[in-house]
SEMI-34610 format. One line per 2 residues: number of its first residue (from 1); their letters; for each residue y negated, z negated, x of C-alpha. Coordinates in nm, 4 decimals, always signed. Each point is the difference from the previous one (the first is absolute). Layout:
N
NUM = A = Y,Z,X; ...
//
This chain:
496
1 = XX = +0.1068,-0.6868,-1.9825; +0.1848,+0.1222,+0.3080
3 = XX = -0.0990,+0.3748,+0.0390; +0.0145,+0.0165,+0.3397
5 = XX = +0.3552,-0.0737,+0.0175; +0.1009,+0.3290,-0.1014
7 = XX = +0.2482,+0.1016,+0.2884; +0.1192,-0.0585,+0.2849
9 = XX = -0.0426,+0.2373,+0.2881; -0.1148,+0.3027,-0.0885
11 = XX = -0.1123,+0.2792,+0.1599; +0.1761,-0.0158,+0.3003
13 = XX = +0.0801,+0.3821,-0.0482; -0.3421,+0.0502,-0.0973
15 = XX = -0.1310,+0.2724,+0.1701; +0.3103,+0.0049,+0.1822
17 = XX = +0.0306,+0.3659,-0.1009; -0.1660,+0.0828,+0.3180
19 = XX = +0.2591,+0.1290,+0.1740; +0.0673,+0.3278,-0.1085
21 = XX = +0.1114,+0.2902,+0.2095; -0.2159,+0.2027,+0.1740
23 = XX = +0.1675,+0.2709,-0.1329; -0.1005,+0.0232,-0.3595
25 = XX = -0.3283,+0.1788,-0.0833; -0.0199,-0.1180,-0.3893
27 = XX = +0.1909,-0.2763,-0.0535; +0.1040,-0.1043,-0.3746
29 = XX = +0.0753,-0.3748,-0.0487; +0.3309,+0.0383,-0.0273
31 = XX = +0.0137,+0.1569,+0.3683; -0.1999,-0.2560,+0.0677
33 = XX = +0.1885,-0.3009,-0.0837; +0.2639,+0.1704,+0.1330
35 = XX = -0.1183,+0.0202,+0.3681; -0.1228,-0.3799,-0.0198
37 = XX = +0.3905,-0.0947,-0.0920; +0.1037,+0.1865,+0.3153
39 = XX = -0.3028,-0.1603,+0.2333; +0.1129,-0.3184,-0.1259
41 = XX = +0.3547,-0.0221,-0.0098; -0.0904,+0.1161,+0.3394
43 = XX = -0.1872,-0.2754,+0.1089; +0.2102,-0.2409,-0.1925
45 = XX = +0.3187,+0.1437,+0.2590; -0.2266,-0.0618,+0.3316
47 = XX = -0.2741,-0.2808,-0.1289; +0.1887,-0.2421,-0.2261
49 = XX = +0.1359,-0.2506,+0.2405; -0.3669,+0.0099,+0.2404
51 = XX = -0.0793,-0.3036,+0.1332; -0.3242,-0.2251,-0.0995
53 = XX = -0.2905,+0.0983,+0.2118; +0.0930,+0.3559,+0.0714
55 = XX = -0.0927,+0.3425,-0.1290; +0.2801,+0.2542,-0.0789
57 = XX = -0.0521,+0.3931,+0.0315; +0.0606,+0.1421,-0.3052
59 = XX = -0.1380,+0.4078,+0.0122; -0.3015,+0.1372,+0.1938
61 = XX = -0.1451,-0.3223,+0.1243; -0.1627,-0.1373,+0.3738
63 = XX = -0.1190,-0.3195,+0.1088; -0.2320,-0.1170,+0.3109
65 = XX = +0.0659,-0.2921,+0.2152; -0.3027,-0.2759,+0.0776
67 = XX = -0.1132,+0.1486,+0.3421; -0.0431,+0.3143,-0.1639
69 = XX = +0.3625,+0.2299,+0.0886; +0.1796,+0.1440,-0.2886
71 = XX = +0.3393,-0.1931,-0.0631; +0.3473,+0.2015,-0.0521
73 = XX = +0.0109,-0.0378,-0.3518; +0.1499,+0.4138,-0.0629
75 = XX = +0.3265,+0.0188,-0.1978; +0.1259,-0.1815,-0.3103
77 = XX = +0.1134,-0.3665,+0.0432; -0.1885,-0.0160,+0.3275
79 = XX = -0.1858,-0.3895,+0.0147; -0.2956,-0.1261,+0.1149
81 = XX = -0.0907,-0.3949,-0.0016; -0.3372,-0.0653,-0.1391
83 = XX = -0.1376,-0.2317,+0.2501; -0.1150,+0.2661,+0.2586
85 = XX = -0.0906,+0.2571,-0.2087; -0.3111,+0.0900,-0.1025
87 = XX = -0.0239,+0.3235,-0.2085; +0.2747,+0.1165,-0.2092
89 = XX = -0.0747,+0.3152,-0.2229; +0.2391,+0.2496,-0.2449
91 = XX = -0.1286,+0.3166,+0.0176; +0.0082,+0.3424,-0.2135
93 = XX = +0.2200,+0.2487,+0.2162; -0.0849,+0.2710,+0.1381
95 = XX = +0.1849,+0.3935,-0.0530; +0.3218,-0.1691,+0.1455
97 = XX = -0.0117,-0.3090,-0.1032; +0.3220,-0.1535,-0.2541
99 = XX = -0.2128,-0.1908,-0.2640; -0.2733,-0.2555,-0.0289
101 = XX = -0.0762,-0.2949,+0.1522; +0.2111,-0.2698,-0.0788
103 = XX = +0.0255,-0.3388,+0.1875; +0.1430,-0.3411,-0.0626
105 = XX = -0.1451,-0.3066,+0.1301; +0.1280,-0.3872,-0.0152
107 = XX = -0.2862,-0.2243,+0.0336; +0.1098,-0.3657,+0.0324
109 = XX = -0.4145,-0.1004,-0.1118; +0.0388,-0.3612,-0.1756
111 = XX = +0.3728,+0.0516,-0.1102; +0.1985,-0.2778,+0.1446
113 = XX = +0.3197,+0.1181,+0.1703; +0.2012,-0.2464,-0.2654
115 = XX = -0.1353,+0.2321,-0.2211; +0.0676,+0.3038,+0.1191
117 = XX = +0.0384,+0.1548,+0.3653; -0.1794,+0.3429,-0.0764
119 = XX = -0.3025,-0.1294,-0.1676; -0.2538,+0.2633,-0.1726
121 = XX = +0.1575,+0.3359,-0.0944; -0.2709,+0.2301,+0.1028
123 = XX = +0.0345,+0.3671,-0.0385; -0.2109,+0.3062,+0.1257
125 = XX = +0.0153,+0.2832,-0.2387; -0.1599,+0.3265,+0.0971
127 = XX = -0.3197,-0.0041,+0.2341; -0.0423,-0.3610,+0.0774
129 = XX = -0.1714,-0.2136,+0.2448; +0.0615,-0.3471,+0.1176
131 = XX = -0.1932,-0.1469,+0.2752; +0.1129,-0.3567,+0.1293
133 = XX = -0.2655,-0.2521,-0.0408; +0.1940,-0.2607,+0.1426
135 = XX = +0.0156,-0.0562,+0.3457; +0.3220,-0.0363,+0.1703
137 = XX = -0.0830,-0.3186,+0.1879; -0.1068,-0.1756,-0.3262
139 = XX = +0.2168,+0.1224,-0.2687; +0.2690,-0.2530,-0.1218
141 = XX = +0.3173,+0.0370,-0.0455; +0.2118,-0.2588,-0.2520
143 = XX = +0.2755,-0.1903,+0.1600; +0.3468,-0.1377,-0.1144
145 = XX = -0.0676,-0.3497,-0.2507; +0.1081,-0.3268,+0.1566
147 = XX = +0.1126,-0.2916,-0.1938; -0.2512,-0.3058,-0.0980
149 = XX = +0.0346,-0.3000,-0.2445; -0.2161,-0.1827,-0.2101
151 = XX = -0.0643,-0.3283,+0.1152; -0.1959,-0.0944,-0.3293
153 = XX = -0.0403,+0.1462,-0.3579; -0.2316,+0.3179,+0.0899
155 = XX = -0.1350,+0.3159,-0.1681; +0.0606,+0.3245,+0.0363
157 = XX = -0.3452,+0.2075,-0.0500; -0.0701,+0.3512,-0.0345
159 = XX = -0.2665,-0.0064,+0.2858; -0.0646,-0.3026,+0.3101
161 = XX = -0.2720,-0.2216,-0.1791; +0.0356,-0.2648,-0.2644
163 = XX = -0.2017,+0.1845,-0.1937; +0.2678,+0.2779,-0.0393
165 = XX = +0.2060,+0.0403,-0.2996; +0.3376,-0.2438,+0.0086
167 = XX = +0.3039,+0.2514,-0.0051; +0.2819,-0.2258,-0.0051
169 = XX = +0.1143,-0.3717,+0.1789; +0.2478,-0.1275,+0.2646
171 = XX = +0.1019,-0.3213,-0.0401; +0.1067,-0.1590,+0.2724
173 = XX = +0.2579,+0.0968,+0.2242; -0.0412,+0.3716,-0.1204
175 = XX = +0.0725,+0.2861,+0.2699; -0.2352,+0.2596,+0.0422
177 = XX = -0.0351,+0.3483,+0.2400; -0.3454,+0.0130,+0.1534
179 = XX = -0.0869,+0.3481,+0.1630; -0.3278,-0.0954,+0.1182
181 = XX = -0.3260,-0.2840,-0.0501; -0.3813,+0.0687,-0.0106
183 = XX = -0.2068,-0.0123,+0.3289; -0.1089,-0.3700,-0.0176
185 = XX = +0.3808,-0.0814,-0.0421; -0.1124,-0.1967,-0.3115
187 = XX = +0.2613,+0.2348,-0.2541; +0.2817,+0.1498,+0.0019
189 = XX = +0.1454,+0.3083,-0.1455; +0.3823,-0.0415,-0.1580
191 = XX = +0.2385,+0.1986,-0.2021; +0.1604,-0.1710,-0.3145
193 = XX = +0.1849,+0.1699,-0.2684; -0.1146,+0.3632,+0.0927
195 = XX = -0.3732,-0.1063,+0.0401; -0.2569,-0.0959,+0.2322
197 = XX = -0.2129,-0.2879,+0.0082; -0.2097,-0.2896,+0.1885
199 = XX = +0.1286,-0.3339,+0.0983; -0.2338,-0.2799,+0.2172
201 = XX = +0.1622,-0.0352,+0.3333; -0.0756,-0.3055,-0.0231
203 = XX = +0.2862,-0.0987,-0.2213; +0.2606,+0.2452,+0.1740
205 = XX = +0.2453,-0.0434,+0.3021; +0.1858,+0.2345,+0.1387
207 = XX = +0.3422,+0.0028,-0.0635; +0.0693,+0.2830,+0.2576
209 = XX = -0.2302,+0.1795,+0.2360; -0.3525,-0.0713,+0.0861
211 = XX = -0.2479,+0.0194,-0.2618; -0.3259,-0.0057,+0.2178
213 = XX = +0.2058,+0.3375,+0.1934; -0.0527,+0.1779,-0.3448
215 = XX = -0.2831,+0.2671,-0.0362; -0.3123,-0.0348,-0.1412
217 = XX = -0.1369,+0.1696,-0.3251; -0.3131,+0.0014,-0.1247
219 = XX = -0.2247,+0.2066,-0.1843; -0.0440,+0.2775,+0.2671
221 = XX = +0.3469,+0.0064,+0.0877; +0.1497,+0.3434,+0.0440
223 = XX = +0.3048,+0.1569,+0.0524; -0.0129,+0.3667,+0.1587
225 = XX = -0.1037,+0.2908,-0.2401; -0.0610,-0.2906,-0.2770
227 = XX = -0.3972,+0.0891,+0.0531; -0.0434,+0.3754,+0.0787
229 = XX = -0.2448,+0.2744,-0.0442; +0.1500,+0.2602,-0.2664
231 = XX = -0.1266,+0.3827,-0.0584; +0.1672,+0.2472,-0.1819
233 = XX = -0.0210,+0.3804,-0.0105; +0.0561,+0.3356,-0.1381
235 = XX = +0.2285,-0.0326,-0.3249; +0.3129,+0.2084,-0.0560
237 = XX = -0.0878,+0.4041,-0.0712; +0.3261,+0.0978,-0.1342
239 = XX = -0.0597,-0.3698,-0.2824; -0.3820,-0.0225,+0.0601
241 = XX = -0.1524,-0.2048,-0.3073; +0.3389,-0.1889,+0.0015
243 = XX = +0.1387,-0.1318,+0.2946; -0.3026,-0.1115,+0.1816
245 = XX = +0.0272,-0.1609,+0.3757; +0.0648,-0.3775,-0.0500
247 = XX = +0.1101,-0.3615,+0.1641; +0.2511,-0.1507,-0.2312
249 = XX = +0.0671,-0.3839,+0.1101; +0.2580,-0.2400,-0.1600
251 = XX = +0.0849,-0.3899,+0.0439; +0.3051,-0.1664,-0.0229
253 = XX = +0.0230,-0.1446,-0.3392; -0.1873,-0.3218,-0.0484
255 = XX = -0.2183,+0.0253,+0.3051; -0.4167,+0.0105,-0.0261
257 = XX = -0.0211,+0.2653,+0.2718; -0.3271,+0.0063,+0.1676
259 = XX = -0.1123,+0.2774,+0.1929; -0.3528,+0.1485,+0.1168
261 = XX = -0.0997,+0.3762,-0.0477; -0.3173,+0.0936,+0.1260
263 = XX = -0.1449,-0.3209,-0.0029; +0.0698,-0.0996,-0.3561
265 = XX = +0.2675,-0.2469,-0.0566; +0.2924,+0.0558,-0.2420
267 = XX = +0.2394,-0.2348,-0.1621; +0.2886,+0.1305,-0.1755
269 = XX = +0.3765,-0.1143,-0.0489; +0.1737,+0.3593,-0.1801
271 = XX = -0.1589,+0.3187,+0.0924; -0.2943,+0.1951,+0.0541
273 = XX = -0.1111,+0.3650,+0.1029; -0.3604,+0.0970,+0.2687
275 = XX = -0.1721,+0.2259,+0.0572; -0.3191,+0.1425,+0.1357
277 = XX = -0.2006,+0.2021,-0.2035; -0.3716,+0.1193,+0.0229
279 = XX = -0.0831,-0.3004,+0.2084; +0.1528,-0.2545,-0.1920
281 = XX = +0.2966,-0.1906,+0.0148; +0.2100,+0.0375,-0.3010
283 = XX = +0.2772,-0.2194,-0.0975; +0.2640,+0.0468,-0.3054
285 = XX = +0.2154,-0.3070,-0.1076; +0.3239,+0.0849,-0.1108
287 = XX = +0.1358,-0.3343,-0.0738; +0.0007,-0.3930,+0.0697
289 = XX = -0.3434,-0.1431,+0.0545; -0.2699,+0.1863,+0.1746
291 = XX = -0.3282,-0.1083,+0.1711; -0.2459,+0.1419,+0.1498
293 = XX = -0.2892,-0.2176,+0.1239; +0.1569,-0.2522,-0.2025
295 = XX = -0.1013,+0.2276,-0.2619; +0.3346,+0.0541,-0.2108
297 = XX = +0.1306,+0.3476,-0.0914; +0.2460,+0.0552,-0.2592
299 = XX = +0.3290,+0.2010,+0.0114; -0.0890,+0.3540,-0.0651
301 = XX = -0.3748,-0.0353,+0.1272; -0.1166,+0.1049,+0.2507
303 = XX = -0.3788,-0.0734,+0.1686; -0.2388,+0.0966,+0.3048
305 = XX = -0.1330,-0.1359,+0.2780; -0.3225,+0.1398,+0.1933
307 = XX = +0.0780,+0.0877,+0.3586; -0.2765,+0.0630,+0.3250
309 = XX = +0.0164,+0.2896,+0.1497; +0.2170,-0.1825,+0.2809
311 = XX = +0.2832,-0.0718,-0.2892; -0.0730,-0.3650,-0.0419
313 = XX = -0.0750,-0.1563,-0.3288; -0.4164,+0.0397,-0.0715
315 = XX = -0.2309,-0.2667,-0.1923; +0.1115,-0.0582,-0.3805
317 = XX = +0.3462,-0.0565,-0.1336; +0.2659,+0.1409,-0.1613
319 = XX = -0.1083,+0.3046,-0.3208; +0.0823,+0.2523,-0.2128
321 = XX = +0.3303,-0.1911,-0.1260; +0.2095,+0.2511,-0.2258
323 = XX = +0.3014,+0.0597,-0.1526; +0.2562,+0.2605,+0.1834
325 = XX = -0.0602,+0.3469,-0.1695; +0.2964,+0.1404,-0.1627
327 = XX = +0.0488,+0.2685,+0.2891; +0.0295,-0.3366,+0.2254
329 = XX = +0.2067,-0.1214,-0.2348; +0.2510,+0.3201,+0.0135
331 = XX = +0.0121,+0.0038,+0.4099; +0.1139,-0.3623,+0.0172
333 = XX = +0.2588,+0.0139,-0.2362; +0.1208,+0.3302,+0.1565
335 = XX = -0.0175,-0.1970,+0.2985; +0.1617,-0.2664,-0.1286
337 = XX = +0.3535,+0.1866,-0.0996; -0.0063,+0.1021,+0.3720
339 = XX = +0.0029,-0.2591,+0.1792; +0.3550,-0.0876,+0.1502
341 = XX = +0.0804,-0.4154,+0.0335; +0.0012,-0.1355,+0.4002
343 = XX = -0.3775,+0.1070,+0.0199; -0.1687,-0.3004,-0.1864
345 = XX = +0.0694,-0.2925,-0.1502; -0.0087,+0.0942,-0.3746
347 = XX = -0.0078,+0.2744,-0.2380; -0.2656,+0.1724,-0.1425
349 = XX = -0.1669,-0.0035,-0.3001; -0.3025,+0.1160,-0.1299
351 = XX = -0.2079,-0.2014,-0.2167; -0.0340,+0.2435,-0.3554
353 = XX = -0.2842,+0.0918,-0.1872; +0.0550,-0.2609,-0.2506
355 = XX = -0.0191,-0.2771,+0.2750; -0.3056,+0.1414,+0.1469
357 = XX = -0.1466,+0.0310,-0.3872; +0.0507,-0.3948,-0.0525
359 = XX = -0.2049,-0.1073,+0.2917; -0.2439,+0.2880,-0.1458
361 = XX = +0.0487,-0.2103,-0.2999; -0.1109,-0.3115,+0.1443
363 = XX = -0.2843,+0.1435,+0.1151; -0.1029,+0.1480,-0.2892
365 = XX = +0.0929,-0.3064,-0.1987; -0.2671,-0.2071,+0.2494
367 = XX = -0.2563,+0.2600,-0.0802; +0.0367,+0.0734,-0.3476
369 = XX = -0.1049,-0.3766,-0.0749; -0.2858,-0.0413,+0.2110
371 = XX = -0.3047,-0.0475,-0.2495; -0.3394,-0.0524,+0.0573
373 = XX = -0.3398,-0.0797,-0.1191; -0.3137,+0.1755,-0.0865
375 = XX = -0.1997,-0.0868,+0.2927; -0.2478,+0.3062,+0.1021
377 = XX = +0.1332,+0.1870,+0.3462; +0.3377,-0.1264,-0.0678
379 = XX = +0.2883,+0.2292,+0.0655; +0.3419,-0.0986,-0.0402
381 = XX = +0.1816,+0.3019,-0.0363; +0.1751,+0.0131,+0.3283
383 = XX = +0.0378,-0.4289,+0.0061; +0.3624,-0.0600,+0.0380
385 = XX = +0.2673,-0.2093,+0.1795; +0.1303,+0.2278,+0.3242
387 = XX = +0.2610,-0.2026,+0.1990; +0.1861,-0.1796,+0.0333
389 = XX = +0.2190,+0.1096,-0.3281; +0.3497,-0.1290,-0.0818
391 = XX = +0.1342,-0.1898,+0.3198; -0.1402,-0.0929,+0.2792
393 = XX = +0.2120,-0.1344,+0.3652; -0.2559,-0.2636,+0.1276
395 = XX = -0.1783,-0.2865,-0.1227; -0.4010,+0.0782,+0.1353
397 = XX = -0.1020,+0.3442,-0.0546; -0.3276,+0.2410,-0.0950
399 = XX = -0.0405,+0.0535,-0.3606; -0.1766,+0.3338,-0.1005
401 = XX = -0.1435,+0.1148,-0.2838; -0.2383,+0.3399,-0.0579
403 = XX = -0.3675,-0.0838,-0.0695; -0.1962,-0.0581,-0.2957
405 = XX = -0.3735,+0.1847,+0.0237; -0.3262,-0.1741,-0.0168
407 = XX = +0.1311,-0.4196,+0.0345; -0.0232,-0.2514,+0.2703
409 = XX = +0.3100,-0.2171,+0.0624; +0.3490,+0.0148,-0.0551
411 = XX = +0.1887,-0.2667,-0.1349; +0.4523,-0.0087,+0.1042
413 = XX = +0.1803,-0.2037,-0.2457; +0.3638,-0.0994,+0.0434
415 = XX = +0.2214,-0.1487,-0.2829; +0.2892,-0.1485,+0.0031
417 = XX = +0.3485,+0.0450,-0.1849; -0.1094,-0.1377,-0.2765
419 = XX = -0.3160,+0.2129,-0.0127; -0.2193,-0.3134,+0.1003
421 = XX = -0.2835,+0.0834,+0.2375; +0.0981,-0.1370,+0.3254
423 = XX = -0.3316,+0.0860,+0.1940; -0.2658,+0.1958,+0.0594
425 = XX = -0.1456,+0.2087,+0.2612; -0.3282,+0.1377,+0.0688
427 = XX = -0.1698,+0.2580,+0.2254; -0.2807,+0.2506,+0.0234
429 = XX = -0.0476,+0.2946,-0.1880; +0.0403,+0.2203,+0.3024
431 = XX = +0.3646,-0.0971,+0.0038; +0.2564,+0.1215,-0.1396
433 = XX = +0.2775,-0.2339,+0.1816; +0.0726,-0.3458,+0.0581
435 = XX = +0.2894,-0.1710,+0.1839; +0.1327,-0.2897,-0.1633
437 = XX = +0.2749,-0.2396,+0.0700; +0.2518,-0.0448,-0.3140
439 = XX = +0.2085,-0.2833,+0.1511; -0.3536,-0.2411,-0.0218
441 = XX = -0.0520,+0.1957,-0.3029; +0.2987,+0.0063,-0.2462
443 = XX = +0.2217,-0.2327,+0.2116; +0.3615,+0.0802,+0.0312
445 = XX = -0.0013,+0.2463,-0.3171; +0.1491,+0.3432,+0.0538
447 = XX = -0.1666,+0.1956,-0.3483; -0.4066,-0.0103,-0.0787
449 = XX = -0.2801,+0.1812,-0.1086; -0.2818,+0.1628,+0.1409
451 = XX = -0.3454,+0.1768,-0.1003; -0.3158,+0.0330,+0.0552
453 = XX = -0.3700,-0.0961,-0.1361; -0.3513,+0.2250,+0.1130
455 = XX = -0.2972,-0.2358,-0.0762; -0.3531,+0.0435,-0.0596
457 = XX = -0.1960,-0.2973,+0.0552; +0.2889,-0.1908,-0.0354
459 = XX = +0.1102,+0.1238,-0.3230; +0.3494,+0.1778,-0.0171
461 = XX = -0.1277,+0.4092,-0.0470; +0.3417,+0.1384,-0.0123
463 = XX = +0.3459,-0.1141,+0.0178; +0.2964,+0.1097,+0.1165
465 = XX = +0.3617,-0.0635,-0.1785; +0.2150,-0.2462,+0.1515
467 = XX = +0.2748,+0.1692,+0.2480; +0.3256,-0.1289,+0.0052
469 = XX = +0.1735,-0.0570,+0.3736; +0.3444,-0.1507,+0.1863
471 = XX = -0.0548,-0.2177,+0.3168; +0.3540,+0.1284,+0.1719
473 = XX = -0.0709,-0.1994,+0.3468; +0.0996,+0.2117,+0.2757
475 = XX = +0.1040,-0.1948,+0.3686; -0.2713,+0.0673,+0.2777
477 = XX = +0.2029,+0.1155,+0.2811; -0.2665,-0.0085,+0.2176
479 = XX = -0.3090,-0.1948,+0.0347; -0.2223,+0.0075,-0.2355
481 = XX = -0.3489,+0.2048,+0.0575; -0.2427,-0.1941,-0.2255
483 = XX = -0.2691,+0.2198,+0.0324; -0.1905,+0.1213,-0.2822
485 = XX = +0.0106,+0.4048,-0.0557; -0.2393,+0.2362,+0.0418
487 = XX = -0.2331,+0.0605,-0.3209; +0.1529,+0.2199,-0.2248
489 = XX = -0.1270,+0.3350,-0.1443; -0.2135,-0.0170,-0.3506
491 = XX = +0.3152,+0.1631,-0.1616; +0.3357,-0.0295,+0.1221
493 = XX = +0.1833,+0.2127,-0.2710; -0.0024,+0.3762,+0.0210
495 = XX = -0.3496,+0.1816,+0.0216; -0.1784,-0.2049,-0.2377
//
């Protein structure tokens, strides 16, 4: 059942309703949505035609080179390339300041250039921070494809190993672009049919250019501003409980953006709204496919992640996943009517109540049929299925559930298409994850089942009902990190 396919990118406007005028003492959402259509037709005038790796000045923004001097970054239109800068931050104004903050940015982070030439749409709205994390004598920057060929029947995969899921096939003879190869020279990337993928160099000659003159990508590959440190600040007073401070970021269509924030890593290929908030980092997905710590996040939730007092993500994972309140819900879409075309790639639209209600659903449906046993000190109450739910992007990924009191081992079961149990997975009690790998588990099927057993002395306790999911294979555009995540929280989903 495909429930995270609800929409494509989303919230883009989000909180975009930032930028009112300084002027207005009590602002009704009408003047509000009003000011954000003049802001961004604004922007859309100066911005639009920005180059990739740059930062545009949209209202009441300023920016800091690497050694430390500020940068001339003072009327609208004025841009900055990303490379050397190291601070860039929209601000509230000040008694004669013209608006809020507002600031464009074009991050090329692992968009080919085929693909697009801008990269990332990232946009500062109201009192936002970005600090560079990337510095500017290691952060990559893609290059124009060159030709190769096929010298023998080959596959395309969605990451470089044979391990990684088969995408598509050249036979041979078939021309290819290649933008770049991994750092043993072993893979390279290529562009076929609007997608990215992995070919062995091995069976590959160039056709034009050099391929071993291509850059390398791997797993810590970065382009500049695609890792950064965000913090946000003082919401709007004329819209306060409304138009909150916010980071909205959008891919091209069809790309599996990867960016880090803080120190946590986030995948996502529509768009997505951050922010800091009492500590945490709190991301809202607004459409596509979201991850978080290879945890995935549905369009219209939104989740937190537990920041140091330096800004940088703390011990634990990814919690309190929710569904956008109804006054979130209003701001985007007033957002949404506002925003003029030229600024980002798509429109926006905001995933409804009723979408949000049928991955509730699932949830619900998961929990509703867990059963259990009589067993003394048992407590199943809170024992359900957490995520993934729906779809997921990637073959090997955490399952979570929420805990069952008083038993002693868990026991993952995956079932096939037909509802035939696959295999079987089991961990300690003290868990409430477990990675598995679906491709060694339901081979090359794209729908299964999943739920979960709590055991007492071996015997099943409580049960969970099986949860449908979609394996919609998403292309690795940069090397894969195969390391396992952090250990989750005992309950990912709101406060319980």
């Amino acid at each position: 059942m495909r429930i995270y396919r609800i929409l494509f990118p989303v919230l883009l406007a989000v909180v975009t309703i930032l930028l009112l005028s300084s002027g207005l003492t009590s602002a009704q959402p009408s003047e509000c949505l009003a000011l954000v259509q003049a802001a961004f037709s604004s922007l859309a005038e100066t911005c639009a035609a920005a180059p990739g790796n740059s930062a545009c000045f949209g209202r009441s923004a300023a920016a800091t080179l690497a050694d430390g001097s500020p940068a001339s970054f003072a009327s609208p239109g004025d841009v900055l390339e990303l490379t050397n800068l190291q601070t860039i931050q929209t601000v509230l104004p000040d008694s004669a300041g013209d608006g809020w903050g507002l600031a464009l940015l074009n991050v090329h982070a692992n968009v080919p250039r085929a693909l697009s030439e801008q990269g990332l749409k990232l946009l500062m709205l109201g009192e936002v921070q970005l600090e560079n994390g990337v510095a500017a004598d290691a952060a990559f920057t893609p290059v124009e494809a060159i030709a190769i060929t096929s010298v023998v029947p080959a596959n395309l995969r969605s990451a470089p190993s044979t391990d990684a899921q088969v995408l598509g096939n050249a036979p041979v003879g078939t021309e290819l672009m290649a933008d770049g190869r991994t750092p043993d020279g072993a893979w390279v990337r290529v562009l076929k049919d609007g997608q990215t993928a992995w070919i062995s160099r091995q069976i590959v000659t160039a056709t034009e250019g050099d391929i071993e003159s291509l850059p390398t990508i791997g797993a810590d590959t970065h382009s500049s501003m695609q890792s950064f440190i965000l913090s946000t600040g003082a919401d709007s007073p004329e819209c306060a409980d409304t138009l909150p401070a916010m980071l909205v970021m959008q891919a091209p269509g069809g790309v599996a953006a990867r960016v880090v924030v803080n120190g946590v890593e986030i995948r996502f290929d529509s768009t997505i709204a951050l922010r800091v908030v009492d500590g945490r980092l709190r991301v809202t997905a607004l459409g596509g496919s979201t991850s978080v710590t290879r945890l995935p996040l549905p369009p219209g939730f939104t989740l937190d992640v537990p920041l140091t007092a330096d800004g940088r993500a703390a011990a634990g994972t990814a919690s309190g996943v929710r569904p956008i309140t109804d006054e979130e819900r209003q701001a985007f879409t007033l957002v949404a009517g506002a925003l003029p075309e030229g600024i980002v790639y798509a429109p926006l639209a905001v995933p409804s109540a009723e979408a949000v209600s049928a991955v509730l659903a699932e949830i619900g449906r998961g929990a509703s049929q867990t059963t259990s046993s009589n067993i003394a000190g048992v407590d199943c109450s809170r024992f359900k299925p957490t995520s993934p739910l729906g779809s997921v992007a990637t073959a090997s990924i955490p399952f979570y559930w929420d805990a069952a009191q008083g038993i002693q081992d868990y026991r993952v079961n995956i079932y096939n298409s037909q509802n035939v149990l696959a295999a079987s997975f089991n961990t300690n009690g003290t868990n409430t994850s477990l990675v598995i790998d679906l491709n060694s588990t339901v081979g090359g099927e794209t729908t299964f089942s999943w739920g979960v057993d709590a055991l007492v002395n071996g015997q099943v306790a409580c049960t969970t009902g099986a949860t449908s999911l979609t394996l919609e294979p998403r292309v690795e555009l940069v090397g894969s990190n195969n390391n396992a995540p952090p250990p989750p929280e005992p309950c990912i989903w709101g406060d319980c």
